[in-house]
C-alpha positions, 0 to 999 in steps of 0.5 A: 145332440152329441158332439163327436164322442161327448153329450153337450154338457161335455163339451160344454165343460171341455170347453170352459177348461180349454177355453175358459168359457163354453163360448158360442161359437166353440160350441157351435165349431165342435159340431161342424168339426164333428161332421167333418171327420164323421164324413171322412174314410175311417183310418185317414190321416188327416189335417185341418184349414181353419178359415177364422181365428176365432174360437173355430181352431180351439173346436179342432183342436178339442177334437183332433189330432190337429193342433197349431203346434204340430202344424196339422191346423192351418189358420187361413184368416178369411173371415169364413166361419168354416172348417176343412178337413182333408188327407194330408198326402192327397189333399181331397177332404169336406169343408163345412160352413155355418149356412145362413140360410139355415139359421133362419129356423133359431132366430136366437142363434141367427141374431148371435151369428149375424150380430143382429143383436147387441150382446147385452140384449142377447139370451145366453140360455136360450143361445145355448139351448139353440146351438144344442137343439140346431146341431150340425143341421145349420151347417153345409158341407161341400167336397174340396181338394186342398191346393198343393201348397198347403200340403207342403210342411215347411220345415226349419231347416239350419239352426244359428246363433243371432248375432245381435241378441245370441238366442237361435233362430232358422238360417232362412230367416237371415242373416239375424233373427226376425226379432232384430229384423224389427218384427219382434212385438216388444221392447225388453225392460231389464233395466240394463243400460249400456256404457255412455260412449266416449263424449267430446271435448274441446282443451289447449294444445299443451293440455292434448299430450296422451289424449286421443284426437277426435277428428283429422287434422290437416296440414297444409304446404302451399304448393307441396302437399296437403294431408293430416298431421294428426289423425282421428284417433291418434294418441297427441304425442309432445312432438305434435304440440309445435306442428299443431301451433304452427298449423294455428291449432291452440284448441284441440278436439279430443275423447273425453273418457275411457274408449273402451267398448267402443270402435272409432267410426273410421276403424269400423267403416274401414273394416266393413269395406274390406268385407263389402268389396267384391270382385273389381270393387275399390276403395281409397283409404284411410277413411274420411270422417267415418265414411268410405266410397266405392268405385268400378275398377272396370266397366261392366255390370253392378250386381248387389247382394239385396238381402244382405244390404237391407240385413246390414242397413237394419243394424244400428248406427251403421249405412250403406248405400249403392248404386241399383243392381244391374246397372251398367257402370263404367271404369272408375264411377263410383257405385256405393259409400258407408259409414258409422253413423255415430263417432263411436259405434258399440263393439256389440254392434261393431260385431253385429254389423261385420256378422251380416258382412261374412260375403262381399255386398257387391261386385262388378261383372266384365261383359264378354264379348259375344257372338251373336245370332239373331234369328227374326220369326215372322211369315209376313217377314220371311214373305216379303211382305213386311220390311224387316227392320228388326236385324239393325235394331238388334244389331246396333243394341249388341255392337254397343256392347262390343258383340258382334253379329255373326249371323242372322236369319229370317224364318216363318212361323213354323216350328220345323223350319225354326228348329232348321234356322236354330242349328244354322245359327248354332254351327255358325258358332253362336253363343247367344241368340236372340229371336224376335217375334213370335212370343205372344198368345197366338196360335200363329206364334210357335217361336217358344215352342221351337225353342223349347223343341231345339233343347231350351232349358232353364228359362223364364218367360213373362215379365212384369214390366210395360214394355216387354212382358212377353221376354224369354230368357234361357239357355241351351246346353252345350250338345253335339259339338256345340258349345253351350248358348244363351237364348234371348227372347224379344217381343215385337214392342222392341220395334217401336219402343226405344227401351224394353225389358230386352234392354236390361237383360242383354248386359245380365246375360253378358255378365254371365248372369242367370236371369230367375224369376225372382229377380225378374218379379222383382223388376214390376217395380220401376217396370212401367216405362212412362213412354216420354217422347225424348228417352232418356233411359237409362238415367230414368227409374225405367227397370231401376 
């Protein structure tokens, strides 16, 4: 039986060209490969999803125009020995299978397939002879629809120079290549080593003139001051000598050889807090044993850079670390510190480190002081059959901040009489809502869909965080003479749980922050609240 367009034994030379060897089941793939196209329109431009790394891509790629170089061959590993075929604009295709009970004709083929028989005991001939008789006829092939993201090609994009090596790689992949990110499957043996960095070494005082300091040294006035005489990395002049005597200083730390090449740990870290420092971020200087710590400037929200500091943290002989972003912090505490971790850090990898540094790390966000309505959704609360205790809760969680409550309404589940009690709230000069309720699966609960119908846009709805995974955030745009307004959802769990998902997001919204869903899926870890009786948030790993 024929393999596409060649007899056996063509394929089986193909195959041994391509392969180096006419494997089994790169023989076997070519009549599944085969029958696939066979059953596709005449003229459609296809591609393939391969479900097995082993021999299967070699079939396609002998007999289509589908190759992993071109990106028209998908290898999705699932341990399926099958092949997919399929328009590449529509993603309608066949995906044909090695039907096991089938083989039951070959037992040859069957034993191969289903590793039955150890290979040593295995009839190549006869395994051939079966593959060539069996053909297609113990394959199955079934209609498919690829799922859209597989019709998406994905393409490089920008193109930069890496920091760290100098070869180019795409812009989306970071700030370095994957390679200096860690990924790279070797380690280059070129035999260069770099230049030893400057070592210690311990001489008299009268011995220290024109040698470089190693470390500060402080001088003391009991009562006056306090503060170094000589500083890390300062040349000893002969007018230090009589102010390191009288400070009790006969030995002296200095270089021991030639600093060229390399960067002081307090230089560098100096020049690396510059480019971290955002917005309402401070620093003290001159640095402290290579290390700088950062402080608010002003109360309000810690919004950290996450993929720019993990960037920065995989560059050698260098550190940071923060506080978690999105937390509050007050005026004055301190939320970061970094440093060079050796005395001397390469110029190389001075240079890499300060490339990751081209945007501040991290800033502070003031909250503004919002107006706020609150809108509580429920039939049985606008009914009077159940107390609404929604209005103090929500209200004292805003004043803390320094909102204040304008106006709040009480409405039942439907959607019309929602809509009415969103444009009161509206005219009354609101710009941010909160509702409350209303925001689970059941068909009674329609609060999403007044929203949505009053002019909600932009939002994100459902968290992975216990309690209040059914949270919505979003905006309403400015329209009619109203100005524009964040919109704030808040599940029923807000009632009986002391700390919820609206917790974190009321500061973020304040800061003027758009909640994503990025950054929401990112909460699942540390989003399980273990519901202790005596809370403590947010001094716990709760949404941390």
């Amino acid at each position: 039986m024929n393999i596409g367009p060649y007899t056996f034994e063509e394929f089986k030379r193909k195959a041994a060209e391509f392969h180096s060897y006419p494997a089994p089941g790169l023989l076997l793939g070519g009549y599944m490969v085969a029958m696939a196209r066979a059953a596709l329109p005449e003229g459609t431009l296809f591609e393939a999803v391969v479900e097995s790394k082993k021999c299967l891509p070699d079939a396609v790629q002998l007999l289509t125009p589908c190759s992993a170089g071109n990106n028209w061959m998908k290898v999705v590993n699932l341990g399926r020995y099958a092949v997919s075929l399929y328009d590449k604009y529509s993603g309608q295709g066949v995906r044909v299978h090695v039907d096991v009970e089938k083989l039951a004709a070959f037992p040859e083929l069957s034993a191969w397939f289903l590793k039955t028989k150890a290979k040593k005991d295995q009839d190549e001939a006869l395994l051939l002879r079966e593959i060539e008789t069996a053909g297609d006829s113990v394959c199955s092939m079934a209609p498919i629809q690829i799922q859209a993201r597989f019709l998406r090609h994905s393409h490089m994009g920008d193109v930069a120079t890496c920091p760290r090596c100098g070869e180019a790689f795409p812009v989306n992949d970071g700030p370095l290549c994957r390679g200096c990110q860690g990924e790279a499957p070797y380690t280059p043996l070129n035999g260069a080593e770099s230049a030893p960095a400057p070592r210690k070494r311990v001489v008299p005082v009268a011995e220290a003139v024109g040698k470089t300091a190693l470390h500060d040294m402080t001088q003391i006035f009991p009562g006056e001051s306090k503060g170094p005489a000589v500083r890390a990395g300062q040349t000893i002049s002969a007018g230090d000598l009589c102010r390191l005597q009288q400070m009790g200083r006969f030995e002296v730390a200095v270089v021991d050889g030639d600093a060229e090449g390399f960067v002081h740990e307090n230089a560098g870290v100096e020049a690396f807090a510059k480019r971290m420092a955002g917005e309402n971020i401070v620093f003290s200087l001159p640095p402290k044993e290579g290390k700088i710590n950062f402080r608010a400037a002003v109360d309000g929200l810690f919004t950290l850079d996450r993929a720019r500091l993990l960037a920065f943290n995989m560059v050698p002989d260098v550190m940071a670390a923060t506080r978690q972003d999105g937390l509050l912090v007050e005026e004055g505490s301190e939320v970061a510190g970094t440093r060079v971790v050796p005395l001397y850090i390469s110029q190389g990898g001075f240079a890499e480190a300060l490339s990751v540094l081209d945007k501040p790390l991290f800033s502070i966000a003031p909250l503004r002081r919002a107006k706020v309505g609150i809108l509580v959704t429920g039939t049985e609360v606008f009914q009077g059959l159940v107390q609404d205790k929604f209005i103090p809760i929500i209200s004292a969680k805003v004043e803390q901040l320094r909102c204040t409550v304008v106006k709040s309404a009480i409405a039942p589940d439907d959607k019309a009489h929602l809509q009415r009690a969103i444009e009161e709230i509206r005219a009354a000069g609101v710009d941010l809502l909160i509702t409350t309720g209303g925001l689970s699966v059941d068909p009674g609960d329609v609060t999403r869909a007044a929203l949505l119908e009053a002019g909600l846009t932009d939002f994100v709805y459902g968290a992975p965080v216990l309690p209040g995974t059914m949270s919505l955030a979003g905006l309403m745009p400015a329209r009619d003479g109203f100005a524009a307004m964040q919109v704030l959802g808040v599940p029923a769990c807000a009632l009986y749980s002391k700390t919820t998902l609206f917790d974190a997001l009321l500061p973020r919204l304040l800061a003027g922050r758009r909640v994503t869903r990025p950054e929401l899926a990112a909460l699942g870890e540390g989003g399980f609240c273990m519901g202790c009786k005596v809370c403590s948030w947010p001094k716990c790993f709760f949404l941390k």
